[in-house]
Every structure is written in C-alpha cells, then in structure tokens.
SERO-4910 file (N, C-alpha, C, O; in steps of 0.05 Angstrom, whole numbers):
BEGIN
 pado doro    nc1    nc2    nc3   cac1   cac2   cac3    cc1    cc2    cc3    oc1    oc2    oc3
  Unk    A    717   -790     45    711   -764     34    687   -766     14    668   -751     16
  Unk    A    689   -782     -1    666   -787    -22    635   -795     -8    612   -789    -13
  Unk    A    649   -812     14    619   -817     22    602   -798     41    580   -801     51
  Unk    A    628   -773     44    614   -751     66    600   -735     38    576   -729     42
  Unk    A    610   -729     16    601   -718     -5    581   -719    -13    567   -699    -20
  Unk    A    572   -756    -16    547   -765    -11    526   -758     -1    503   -756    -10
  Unk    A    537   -754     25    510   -751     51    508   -719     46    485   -709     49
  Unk    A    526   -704     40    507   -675     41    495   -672     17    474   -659     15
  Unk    A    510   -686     -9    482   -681    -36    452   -687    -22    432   -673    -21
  Unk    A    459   -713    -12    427   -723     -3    421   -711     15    398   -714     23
  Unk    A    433   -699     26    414   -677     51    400   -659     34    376   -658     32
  Unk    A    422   -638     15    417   -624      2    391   -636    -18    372   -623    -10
  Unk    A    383   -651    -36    370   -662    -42    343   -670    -29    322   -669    -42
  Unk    A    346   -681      3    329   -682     22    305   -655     18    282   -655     11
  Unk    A    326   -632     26    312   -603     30    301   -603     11    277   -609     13
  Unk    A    314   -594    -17    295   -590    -34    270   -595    -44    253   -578    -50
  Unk    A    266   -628    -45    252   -646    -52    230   -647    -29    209   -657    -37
  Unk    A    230   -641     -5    215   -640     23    186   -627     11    182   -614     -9
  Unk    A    167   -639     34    137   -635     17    132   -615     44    131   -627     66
  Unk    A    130   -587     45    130   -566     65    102   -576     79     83   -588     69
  Unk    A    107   -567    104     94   -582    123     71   -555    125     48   -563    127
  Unk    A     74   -527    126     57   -514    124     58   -487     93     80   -480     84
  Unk    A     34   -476     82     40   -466     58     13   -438     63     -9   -437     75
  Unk    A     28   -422     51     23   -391     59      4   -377     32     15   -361     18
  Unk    A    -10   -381     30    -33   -360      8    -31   -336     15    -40   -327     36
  Unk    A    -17   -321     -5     -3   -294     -3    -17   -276    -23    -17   -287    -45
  Unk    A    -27   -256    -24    -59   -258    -49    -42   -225    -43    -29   -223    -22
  Unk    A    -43   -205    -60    -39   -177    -66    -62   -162    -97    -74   -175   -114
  Unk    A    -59   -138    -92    -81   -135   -121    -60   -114   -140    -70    -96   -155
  Unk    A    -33   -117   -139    -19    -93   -144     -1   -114   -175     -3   -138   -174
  Unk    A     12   -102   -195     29   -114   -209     54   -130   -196     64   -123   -175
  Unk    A     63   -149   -209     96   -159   -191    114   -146   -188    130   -148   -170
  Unk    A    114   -121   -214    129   -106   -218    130    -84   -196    151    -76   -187
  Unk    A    113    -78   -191    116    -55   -165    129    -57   -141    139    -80   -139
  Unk    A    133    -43   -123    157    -51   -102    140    -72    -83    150    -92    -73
  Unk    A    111    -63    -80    100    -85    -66    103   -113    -82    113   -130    -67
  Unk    A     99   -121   -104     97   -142   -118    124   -152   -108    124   -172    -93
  Unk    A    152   -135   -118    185   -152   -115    182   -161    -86    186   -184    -77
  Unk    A    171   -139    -69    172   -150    -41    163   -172    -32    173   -185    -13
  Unk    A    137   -180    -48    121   -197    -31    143   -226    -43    146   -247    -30
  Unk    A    152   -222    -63    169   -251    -82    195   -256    -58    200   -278    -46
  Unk    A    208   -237    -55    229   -226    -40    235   -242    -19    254   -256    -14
  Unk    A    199   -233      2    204   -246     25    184   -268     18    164   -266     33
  Unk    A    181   -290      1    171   -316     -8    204   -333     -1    209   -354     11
  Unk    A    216   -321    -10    248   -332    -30    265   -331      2    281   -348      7
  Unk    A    259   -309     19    264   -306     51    258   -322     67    277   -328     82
  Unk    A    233   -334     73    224   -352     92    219   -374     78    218   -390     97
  Unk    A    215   -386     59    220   -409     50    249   -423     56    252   -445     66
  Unk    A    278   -401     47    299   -407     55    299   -414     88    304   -436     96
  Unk    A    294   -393    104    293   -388    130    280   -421    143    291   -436    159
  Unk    A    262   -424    134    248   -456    143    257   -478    128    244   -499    125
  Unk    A    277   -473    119    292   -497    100    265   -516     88    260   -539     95
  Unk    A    250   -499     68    223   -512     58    208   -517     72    191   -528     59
  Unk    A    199   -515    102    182   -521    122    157   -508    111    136   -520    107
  Unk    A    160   -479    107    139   -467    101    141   -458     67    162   -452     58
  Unk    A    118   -458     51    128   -461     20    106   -430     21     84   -434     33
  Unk    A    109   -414     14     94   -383     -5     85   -383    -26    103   -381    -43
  Unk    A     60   -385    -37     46   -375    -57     37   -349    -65     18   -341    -51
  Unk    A     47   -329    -87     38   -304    -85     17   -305   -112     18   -318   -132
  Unk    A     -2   -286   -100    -21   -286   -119    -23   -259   -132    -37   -244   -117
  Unk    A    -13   -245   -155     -8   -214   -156    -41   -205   -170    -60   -221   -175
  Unk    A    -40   -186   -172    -63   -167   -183   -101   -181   -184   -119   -181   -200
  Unk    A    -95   -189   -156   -125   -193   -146   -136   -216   -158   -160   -214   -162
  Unk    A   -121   -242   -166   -118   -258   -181   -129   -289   -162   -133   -311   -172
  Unk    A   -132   -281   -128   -143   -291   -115   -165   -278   -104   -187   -285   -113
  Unk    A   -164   -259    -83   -180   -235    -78   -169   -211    -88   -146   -208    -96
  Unk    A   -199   -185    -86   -186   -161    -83   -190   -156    -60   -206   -169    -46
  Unk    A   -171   -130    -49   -167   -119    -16   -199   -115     -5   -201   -120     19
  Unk    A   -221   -108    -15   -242   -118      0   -247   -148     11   -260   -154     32
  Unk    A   -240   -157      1   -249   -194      1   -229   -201     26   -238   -211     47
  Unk    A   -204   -195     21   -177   -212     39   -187   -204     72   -177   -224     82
  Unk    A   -196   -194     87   -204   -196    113   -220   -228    114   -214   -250    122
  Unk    A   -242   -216    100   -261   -244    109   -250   -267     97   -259   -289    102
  Unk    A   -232   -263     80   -215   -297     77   -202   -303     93   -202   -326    101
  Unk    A   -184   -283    103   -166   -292    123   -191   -307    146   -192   -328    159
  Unk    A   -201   -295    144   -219   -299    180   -238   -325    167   -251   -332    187
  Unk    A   -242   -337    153   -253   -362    138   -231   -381    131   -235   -401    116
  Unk    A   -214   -375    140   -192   -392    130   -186   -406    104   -177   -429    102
  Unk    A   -193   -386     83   -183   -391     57   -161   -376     47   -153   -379     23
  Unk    A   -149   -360     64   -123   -349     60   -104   -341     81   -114   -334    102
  Unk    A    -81   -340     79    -64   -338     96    -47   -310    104    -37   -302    125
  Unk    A    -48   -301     75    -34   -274     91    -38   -256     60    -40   -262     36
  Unk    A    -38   -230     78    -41   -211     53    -31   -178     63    -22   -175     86
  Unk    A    -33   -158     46    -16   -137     51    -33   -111     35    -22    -99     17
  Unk    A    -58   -105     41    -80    -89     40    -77    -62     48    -73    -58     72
  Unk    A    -80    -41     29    -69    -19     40    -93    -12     66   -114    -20     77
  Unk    A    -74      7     66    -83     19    104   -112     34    103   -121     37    126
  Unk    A   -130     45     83   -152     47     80   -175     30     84   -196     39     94
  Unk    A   -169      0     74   -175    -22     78   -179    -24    106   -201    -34    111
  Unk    A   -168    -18    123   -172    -21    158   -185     -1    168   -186     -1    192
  Unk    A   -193     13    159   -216     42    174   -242     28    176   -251     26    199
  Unk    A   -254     19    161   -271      9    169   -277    -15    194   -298    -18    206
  Unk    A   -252    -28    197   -251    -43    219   -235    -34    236   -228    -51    252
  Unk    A   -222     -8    240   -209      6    263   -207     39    255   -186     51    251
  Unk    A   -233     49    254   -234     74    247   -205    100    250   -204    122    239
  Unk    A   -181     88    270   -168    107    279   -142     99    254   -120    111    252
  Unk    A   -149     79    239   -125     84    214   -122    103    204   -101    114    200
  Unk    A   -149    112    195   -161    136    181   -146    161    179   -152    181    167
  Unk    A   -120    154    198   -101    176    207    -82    184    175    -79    205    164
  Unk    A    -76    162    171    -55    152    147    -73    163    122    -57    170    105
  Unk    A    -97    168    113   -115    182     93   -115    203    100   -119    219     81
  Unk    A   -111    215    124   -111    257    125    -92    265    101    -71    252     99
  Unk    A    -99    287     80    -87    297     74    -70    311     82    -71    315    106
  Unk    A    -46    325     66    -26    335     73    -13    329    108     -2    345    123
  Unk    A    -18    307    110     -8    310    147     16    306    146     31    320    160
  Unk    A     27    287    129     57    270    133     78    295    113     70    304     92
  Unk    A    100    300    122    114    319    110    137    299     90    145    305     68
  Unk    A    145    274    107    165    256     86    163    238     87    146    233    104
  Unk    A    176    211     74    174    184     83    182    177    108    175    158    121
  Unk    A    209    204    118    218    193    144    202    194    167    201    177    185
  Unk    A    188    221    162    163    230    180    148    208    182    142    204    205
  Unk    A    138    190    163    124    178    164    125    145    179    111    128    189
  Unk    A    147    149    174    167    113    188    166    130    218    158    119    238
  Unk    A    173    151    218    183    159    247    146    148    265    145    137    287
  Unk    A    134    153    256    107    145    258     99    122    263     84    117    282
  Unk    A    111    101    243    100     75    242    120     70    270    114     54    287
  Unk    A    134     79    271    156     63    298    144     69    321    148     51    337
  Unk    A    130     85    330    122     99    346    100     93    357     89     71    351
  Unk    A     85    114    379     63    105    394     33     98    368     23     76    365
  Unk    A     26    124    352     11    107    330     15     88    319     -3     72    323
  Unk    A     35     79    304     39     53    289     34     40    312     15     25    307
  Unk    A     43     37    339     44     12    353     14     10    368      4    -10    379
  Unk    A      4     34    366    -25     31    378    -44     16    352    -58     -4    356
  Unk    A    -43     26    336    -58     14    309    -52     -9    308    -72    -22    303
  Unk    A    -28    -24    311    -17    -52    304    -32    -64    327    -40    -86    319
  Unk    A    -41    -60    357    -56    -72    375    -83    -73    363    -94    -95    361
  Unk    A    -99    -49    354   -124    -47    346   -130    -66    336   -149    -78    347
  Unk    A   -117    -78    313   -120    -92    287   -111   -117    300   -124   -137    292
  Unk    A    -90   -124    320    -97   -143    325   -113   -154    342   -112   -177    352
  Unk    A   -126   -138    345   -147   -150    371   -175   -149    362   -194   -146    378
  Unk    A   -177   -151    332   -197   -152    313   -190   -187    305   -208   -201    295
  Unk    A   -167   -197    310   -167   -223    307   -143   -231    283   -134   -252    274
  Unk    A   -138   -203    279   -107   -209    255    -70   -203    269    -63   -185    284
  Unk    A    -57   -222    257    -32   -211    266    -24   -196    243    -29   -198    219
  Unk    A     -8   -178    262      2   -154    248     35   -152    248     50   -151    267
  Unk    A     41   -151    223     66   -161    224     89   -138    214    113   -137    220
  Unk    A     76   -121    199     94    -92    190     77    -77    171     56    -85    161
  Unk    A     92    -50    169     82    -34    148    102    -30    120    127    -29    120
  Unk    A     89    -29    103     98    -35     75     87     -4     62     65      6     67
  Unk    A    114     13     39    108     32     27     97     31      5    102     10     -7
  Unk    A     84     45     -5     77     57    -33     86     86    -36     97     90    -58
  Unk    A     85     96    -28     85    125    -31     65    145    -27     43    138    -20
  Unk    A     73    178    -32     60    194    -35     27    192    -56     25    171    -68
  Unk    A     16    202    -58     -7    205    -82     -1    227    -94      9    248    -85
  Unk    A    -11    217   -129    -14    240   -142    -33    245   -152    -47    226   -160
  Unk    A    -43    276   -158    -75    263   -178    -59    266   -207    -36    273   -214
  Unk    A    -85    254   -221    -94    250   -244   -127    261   -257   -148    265   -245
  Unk    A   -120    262   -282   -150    268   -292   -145    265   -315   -122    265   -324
  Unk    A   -171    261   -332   -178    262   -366   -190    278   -366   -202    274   -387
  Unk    A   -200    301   -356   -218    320   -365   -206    345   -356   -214    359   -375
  Unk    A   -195    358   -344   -181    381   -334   -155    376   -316   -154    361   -297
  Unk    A   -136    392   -328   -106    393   -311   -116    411   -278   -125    433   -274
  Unk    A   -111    387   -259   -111    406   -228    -99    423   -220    -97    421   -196
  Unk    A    -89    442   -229    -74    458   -222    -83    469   -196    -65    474   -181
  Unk    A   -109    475   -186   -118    495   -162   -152    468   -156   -165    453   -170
  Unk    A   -151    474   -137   -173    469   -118   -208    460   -136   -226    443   -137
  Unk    A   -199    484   -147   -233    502   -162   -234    475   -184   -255    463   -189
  Unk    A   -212    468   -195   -207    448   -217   -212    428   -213   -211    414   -233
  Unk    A   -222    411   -184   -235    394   -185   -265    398   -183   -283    381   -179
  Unk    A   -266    411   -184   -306    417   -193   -308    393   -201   -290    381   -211
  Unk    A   -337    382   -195   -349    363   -210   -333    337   -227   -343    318   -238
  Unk    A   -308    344   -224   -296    317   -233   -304    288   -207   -303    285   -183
  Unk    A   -308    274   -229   -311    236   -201   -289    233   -204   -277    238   -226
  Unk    A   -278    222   -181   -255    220   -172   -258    183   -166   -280    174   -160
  Unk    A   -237    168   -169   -237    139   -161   -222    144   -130   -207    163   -126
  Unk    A   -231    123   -111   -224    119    -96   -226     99    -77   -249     90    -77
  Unk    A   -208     85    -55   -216     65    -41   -224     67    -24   -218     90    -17
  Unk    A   -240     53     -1   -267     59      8   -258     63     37   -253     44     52
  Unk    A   -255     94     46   -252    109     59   -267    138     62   -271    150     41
  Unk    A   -274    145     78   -290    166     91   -277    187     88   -289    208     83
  Unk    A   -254    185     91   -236    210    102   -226    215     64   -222    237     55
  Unk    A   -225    197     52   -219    206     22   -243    225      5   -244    244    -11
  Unk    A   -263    205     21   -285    219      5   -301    243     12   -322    249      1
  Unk    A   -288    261     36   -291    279     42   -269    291     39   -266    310     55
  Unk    A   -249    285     22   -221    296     16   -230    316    -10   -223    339    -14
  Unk    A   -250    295    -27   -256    305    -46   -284    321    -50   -291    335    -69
  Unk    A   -296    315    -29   -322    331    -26   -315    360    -23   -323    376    -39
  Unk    A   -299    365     -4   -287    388      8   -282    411    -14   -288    434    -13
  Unk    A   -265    394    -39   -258    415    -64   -280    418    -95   -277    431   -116
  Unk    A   -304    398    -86   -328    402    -97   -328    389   -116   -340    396   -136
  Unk    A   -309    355   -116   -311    334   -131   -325    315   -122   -330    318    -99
  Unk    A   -336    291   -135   -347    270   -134   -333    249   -128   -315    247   -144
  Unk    A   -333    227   -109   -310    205   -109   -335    178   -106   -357    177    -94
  Unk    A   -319    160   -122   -334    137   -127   -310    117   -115   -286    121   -112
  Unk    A   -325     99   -110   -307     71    -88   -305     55   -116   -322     57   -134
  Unk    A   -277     35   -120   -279     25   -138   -249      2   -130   -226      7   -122
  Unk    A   -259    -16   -137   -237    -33   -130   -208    -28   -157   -208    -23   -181
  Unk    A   -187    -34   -138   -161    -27   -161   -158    -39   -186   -142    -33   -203
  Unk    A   -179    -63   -188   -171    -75   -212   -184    -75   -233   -178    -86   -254
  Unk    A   -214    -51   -224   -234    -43   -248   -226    -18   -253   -241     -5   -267
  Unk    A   -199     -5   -244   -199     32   -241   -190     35   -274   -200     53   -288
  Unk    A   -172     16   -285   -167     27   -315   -189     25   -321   -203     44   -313
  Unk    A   -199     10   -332   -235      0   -351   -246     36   -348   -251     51   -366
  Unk    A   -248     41   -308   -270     63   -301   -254     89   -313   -265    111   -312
  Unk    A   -233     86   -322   -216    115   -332   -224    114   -360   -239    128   -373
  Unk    A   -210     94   -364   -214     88   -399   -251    103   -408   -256    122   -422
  Unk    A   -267     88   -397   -298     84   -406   -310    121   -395   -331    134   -400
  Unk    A   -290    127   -383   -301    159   -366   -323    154   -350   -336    174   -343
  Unk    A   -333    124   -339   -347    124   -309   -330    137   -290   -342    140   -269
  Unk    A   -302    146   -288   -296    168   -260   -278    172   -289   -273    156   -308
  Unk    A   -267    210   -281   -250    228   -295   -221    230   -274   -203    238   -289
  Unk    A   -215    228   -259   -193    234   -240   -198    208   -220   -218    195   -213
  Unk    A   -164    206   -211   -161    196   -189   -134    198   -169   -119    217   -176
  Unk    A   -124    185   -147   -104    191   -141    -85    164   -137    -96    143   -128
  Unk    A    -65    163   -141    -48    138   -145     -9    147   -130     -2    171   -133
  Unk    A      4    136   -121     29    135   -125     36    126   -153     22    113   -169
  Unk    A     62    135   -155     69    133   -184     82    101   -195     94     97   -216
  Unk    A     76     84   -179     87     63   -185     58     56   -196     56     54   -220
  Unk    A     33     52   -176     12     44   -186      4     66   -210      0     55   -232
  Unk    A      3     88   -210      3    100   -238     25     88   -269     13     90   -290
  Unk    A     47     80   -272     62     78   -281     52     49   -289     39     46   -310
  Unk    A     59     25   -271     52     -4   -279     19     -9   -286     14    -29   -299
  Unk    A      2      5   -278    -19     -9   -293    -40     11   -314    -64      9   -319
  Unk    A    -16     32   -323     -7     43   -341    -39     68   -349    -55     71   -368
  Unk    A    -31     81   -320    -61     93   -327    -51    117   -340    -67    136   -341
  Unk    A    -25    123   -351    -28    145   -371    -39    142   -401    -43    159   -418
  Unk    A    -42    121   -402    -61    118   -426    -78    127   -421    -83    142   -439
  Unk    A    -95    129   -402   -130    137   -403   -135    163   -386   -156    168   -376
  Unk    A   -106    181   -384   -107    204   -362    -89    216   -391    -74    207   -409
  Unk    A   -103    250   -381    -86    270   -398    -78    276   -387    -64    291   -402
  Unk    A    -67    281   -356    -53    299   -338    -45    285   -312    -60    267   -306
  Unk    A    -30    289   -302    -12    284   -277      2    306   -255     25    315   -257
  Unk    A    -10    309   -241      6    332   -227     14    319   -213      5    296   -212
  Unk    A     33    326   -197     48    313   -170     45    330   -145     63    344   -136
  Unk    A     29    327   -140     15    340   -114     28    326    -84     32    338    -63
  Unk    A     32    306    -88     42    298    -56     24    297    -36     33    290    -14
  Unk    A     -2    304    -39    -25    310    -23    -31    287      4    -40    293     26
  Unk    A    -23    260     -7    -33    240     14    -18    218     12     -7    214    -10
  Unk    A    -14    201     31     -1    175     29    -15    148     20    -39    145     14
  Unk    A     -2    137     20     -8     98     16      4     80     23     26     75     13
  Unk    A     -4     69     40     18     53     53      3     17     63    -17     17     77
  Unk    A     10      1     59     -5    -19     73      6    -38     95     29    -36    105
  Unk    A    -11    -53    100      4    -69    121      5    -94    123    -16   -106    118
  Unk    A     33   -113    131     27   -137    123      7   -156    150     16   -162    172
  Unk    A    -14   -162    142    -28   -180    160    -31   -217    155    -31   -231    134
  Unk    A    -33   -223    177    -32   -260    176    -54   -258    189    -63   -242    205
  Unk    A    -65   -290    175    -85   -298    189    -86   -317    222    -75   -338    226
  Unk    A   -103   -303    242    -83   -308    269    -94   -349    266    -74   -363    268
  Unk    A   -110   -360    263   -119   -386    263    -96   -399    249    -85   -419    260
  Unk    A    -85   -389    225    -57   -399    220    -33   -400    233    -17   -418    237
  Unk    A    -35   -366    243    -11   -362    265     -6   -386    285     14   -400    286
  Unk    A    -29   -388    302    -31   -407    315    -19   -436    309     -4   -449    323
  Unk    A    -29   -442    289    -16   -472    287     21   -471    283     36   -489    291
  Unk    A     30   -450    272     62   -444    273     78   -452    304     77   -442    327
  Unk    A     90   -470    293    110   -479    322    120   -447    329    113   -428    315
  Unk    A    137   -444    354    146   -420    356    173   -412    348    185   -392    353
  Unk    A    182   -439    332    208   -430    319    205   -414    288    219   -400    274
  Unk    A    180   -425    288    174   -416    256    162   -396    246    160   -387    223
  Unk    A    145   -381    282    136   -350    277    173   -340    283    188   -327    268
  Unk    A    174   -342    290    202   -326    293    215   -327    271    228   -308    263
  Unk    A    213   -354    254    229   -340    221    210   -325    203    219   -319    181
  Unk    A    177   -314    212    167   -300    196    169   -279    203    174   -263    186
  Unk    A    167   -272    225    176   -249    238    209   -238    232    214   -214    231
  Unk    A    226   -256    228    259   -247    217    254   -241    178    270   -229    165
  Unk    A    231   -252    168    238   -257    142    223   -221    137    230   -204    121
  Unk    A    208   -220    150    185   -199    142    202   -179    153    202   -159    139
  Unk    A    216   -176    174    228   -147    188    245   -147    152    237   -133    133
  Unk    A    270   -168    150    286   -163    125    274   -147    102    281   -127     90
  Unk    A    250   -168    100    231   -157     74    219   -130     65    213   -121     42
  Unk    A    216   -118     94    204    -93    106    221    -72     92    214    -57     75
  Unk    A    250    -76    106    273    -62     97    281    -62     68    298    -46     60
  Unk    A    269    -78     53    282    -79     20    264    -70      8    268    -56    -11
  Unk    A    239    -77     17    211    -54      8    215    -22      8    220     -7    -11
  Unk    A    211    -17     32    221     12     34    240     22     11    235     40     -5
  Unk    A    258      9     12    279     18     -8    278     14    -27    294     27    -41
  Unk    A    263     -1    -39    253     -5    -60    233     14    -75    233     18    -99
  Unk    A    219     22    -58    200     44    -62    208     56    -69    206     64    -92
  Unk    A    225     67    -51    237     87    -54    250     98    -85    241    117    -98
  Unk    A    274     83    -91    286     84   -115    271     79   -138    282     83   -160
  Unk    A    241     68   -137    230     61   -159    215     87   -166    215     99   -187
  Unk    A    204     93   -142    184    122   -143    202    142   -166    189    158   -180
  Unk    A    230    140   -169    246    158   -181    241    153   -211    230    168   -226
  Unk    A    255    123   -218    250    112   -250    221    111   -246    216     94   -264
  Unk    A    195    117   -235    176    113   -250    172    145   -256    155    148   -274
  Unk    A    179    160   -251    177    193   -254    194    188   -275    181    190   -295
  Unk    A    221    180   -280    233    179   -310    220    167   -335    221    176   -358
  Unk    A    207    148   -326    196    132   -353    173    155   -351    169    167   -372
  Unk    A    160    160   -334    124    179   -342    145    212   -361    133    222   -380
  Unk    A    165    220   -356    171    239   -361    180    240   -399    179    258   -416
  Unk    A    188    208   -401    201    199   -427    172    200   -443    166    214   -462
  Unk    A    161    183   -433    132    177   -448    115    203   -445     95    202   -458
  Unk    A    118    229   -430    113    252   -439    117    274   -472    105    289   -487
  Unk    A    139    260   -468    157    276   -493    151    267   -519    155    281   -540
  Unk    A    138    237   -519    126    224   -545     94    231   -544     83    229   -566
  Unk    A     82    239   -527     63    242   -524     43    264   -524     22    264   -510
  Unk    A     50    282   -540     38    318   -526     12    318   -518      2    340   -511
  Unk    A     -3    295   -519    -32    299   -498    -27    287   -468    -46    277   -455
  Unk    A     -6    288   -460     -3    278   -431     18    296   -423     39    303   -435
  Unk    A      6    305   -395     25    328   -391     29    313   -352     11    306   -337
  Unk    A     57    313   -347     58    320   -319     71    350   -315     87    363   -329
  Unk    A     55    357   -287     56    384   -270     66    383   -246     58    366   -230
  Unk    A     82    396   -242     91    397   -213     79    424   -194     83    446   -206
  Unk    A     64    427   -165     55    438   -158     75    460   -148     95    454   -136
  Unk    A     67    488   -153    101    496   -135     87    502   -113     68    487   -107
  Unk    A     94    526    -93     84    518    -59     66    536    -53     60    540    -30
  Unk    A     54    551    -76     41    563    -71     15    557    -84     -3    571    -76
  Unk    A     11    540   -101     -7    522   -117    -19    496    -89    -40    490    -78
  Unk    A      6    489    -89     -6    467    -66     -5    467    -36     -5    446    -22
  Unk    A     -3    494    -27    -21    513     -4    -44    509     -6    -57    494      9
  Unk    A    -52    520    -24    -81    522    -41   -103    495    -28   -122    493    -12
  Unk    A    -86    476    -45    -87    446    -45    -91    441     -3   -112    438     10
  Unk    A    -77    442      2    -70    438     29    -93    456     44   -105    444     62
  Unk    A   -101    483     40   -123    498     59   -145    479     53   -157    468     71
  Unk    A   -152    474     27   -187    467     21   -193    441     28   -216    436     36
  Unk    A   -172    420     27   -164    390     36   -167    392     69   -177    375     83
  Unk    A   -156    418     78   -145    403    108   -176    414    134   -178    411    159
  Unk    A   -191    424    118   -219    434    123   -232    413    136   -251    418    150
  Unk    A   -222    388    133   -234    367    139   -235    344    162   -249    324    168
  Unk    A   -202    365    175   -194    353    188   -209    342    215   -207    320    226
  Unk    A   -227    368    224   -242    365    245   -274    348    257   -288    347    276
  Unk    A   -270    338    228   -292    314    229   -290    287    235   -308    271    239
  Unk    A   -254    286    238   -250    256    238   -234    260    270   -221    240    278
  Unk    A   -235    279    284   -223    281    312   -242    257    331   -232    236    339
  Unk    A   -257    262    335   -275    241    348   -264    211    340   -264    195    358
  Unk    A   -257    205    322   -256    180    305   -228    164    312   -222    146    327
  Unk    A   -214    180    295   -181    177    304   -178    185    336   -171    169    353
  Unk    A   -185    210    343   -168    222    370   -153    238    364   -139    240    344
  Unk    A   -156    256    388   -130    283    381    -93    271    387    -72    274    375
  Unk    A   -101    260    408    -77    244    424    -60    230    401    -36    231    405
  Unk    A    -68    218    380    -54    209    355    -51    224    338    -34    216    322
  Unk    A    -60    244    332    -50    269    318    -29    283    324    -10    292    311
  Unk    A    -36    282    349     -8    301    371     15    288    365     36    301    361
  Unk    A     16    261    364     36    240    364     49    242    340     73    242    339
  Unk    A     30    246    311     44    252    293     50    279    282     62    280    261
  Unk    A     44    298    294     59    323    302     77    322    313     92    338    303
  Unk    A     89    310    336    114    302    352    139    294    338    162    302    338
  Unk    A    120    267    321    142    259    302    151    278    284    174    275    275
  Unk    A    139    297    278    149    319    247    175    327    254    192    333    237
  Unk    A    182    328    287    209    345    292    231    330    299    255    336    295
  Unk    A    222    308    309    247    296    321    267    281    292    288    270    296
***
C-alpha cells in the first residue's frame, strides 16, 4: 500500500513538474477583470488541466503584448498563438462581419447566439478561416452604450459635432456620420488619455469596458442606448494549429466550447453589477449622470442610425441579413 502511495505522489509530482511540450501566447487588450479577461484565465486553468500540462497558457491582459490591430499579423508571423479580437477587427479582412456593427439589428443576446449558431456565424467562421486563422468560438461583451463629456445624448441632433472614439470599422463610422458626429479610430488602450485630454468627447462601450477602465471619470454622461453590439472571437494561429497532435486540438476545442459557456454567463451577470456599481458611483457624484432611453427616444436613435443600412448590402449581402431576421423569431 505505501509503495502504491508512492507511485501516484510521483506521478502526481511527474505532472506537475513536466516541462509542457507546447505553450499558447494568449495576448487580449481588455482588463482581467472583465468577463473576457476571467474567461480567457478560466479556459488557461481548462486546457492546461485537460493536457495534463502538455500544453501550458500565457495570458497577456490589456494589450500588454499586442493591441487588436497588431494580433492578426502576429498570429500569421508566428509570434503569437491565439487571441480573442473583437469582431470589428475582422471587417477589414472579411468585409461581411460588418454585420455584427449594424446598428440596432440584434434585439437580445439570445437573438444574437441564435445567430452565431446559425448559417451567419457558421459562414463567417469559414470566411475567416480561409484567410488562414482557426476559428474557434464567439465570445460576449455586450450591448453598447454611449457616452460623452460634452452633452447628454438624449436625441440624435445631440450628437452634432461631438468626435466620437471608435474601432476601425466603416459601418461605425458611418454610424456616426449619419447623426452628424465625428468618429476617430483609436486603439482601446489610448481611449482614456483621448477622453480625459478631450482629443474625442463621446464614445461607445459595453458597460464592463466602461466600468473597468473606469471611463466615468472622464465622461459626464451615460445613456444606455443598447444601440449596437460587441462581441469577439476566439482565433488560433493555424501554423500552430497544425503542429497540435489530434488529441490535443480536441482538448482545445472541449476546453474553449466549456469556456465559451462560462463567458456568456459571465457577461451576462456582470453587465448587471457593473450597472450597480455605475449607479452607486452616480449618487456620490452629481456631475455624472446615467440615462435610460425610453422607446420613444431610442426610435429616434434607431431611424437616423439605421439610414445606413443600405450602403453595406453589397458588402455583407442581403442573404445574411435575411438570416438574421429569421433568427429574431424563432
């Protein structure tokens, strides 16, 4: 008995101590704290177990290796291994993402999963990989809200002339053209500095990224408009993929479906306490106000936004529109 006791410490011991035969550069530009951040630790702590140390995860949080401009061409240079870049990030190399930036299209998160399961998500997941990346799931953020330091949005007319931050998408920046604002491209990890300094007055964020990198300091207002999504996706680099025996894509593929699932939900419940803490730090604060749009405010919002839609038909396709009209009912 003692000496069976033996042999599994030292197995046990074995594992631990094992020098992982392959190791994953996991690079994000978001806080740890956000649901993407727990997630990406989550499923580190998932497939490390899953490969009994075979494969070891390095996460790199808040752009601390690249930012989401950079991580394509690393992956494809082989200085990184995997990353999770929101879905804006891919319009430029598969113009029909561009779907996921229409305003007001998506009515809920379910609407929206109903989507990713579906003929778009699964057509986009080919696009992208036949650009040379594997595509491995979609990951939430949430809704958008705006913000501003210079005027509360209440209506359309209110973004006059405000610069707006944004990531570098077409369909955003005619989001904001449309209501006769200015939008500037700006990577996520200069947007406080550009709030703070008033190089852009407004922008749009989920409330997790509003909350954790704490842009109510440098914003007087918050509405919760709901206007647009964010969502990213997790991609590997395929030259890596490749070298993975096929037992060991199959534990990334089991660790990331798990991971997928605790994300979501994570989002989910956080989106709530970060609306509690912005609401608390309201009440100490009387120069920060959040607004809630009622439905006749963000109609408004919704006619002058959705003006736009007919520019990006050629681009995306009607046939994926339709698809996510389909999804709204079932």
């Amino acid at each position: 008995m003692i000496f069976k006791i033996a042999l599994f410490i030292s197995f046990i011991c074995s594992l631990l101590s094992a020098t992982p035969e392959y190791t994953i550069r996991f690079s994000h530009v978001v806080s740890p704290e956000t649901p993407k951040g727990k997630a990406a630790l989550f499923f580190k702590e998932k497939l490390e177990a899953l490969t009994k140390g075979k494969i070891a995860v390095k996460v790199y949080p808040n752009s601390k290796l690249f930012n989401d401009s950079q991580v394509l061409q690393a992956m494809k240079k082989g200085q990184l291994e995997m990353a999770v870049p929101s879905l804006s990030k891919l319009t430029t190399l598969v113009p029909q993402v561009e779907i996921f930036d229409l305003p007001f299209l998506f009515d809920s998160m379910d609407h929206i999963h109903r989507v990713m399961r579906g003929t778009v998500g699964n057509t986009l997941k080919k696009l992208i990989t036949d650009k040379g990346f594997i595509t491995l799931n979609y990951w939430d953020n949430g809704f958008k809200q705006l913000s501003s330091s210079k005027r509360v949005l209440f209506a359309p007319r209110d973004a006059q002339h405000q610069k707006f931050r944004i990531m570098n998408s077409k369909v955003l920046k005619e989001q904001f053209n449309a209501v006769g604002a200015k939008a500037e491209v700006l990577p996520f990890s200069k947007v406080y500095g550009a709030l703070k300094s008033h190089q852009v007055d407004a922008a749009e964020n989920p409330l997790s990224n509003f909350y954790t990198k704490k842009f109510y300091e440098v914003q007087n207002s918050l509405v919760l408009s709901s206007h647009g999504y964010l969502g990213y996706i997790m991609l590997m680099s395929k030259s890596f993929w490749d070298k993975l025996p096929k037992s060991l894509q199959k534990d990334v593929i089991k660790a990331m479906d798990i991971a997928t699932q605790y994300e979501r939900k994570l989002a989910k419940k956080m989106e709530h306490s970060y609306l509690e803490k912005l609401q608390e730090y309201a009440k100490t604060h009387p120069n920060f106000h959040i607004l809630r749009l009622n439905k006749q405010e963000r109609d408004a919002w919704k006619r002058d936004m959705s003006i736009i839609y007919p520019k990006f038909y050629p681009k995306i396709g009607l046939k994926l529109i339709d698809e996510v009209e389909k999804a709204r009912y079932q």
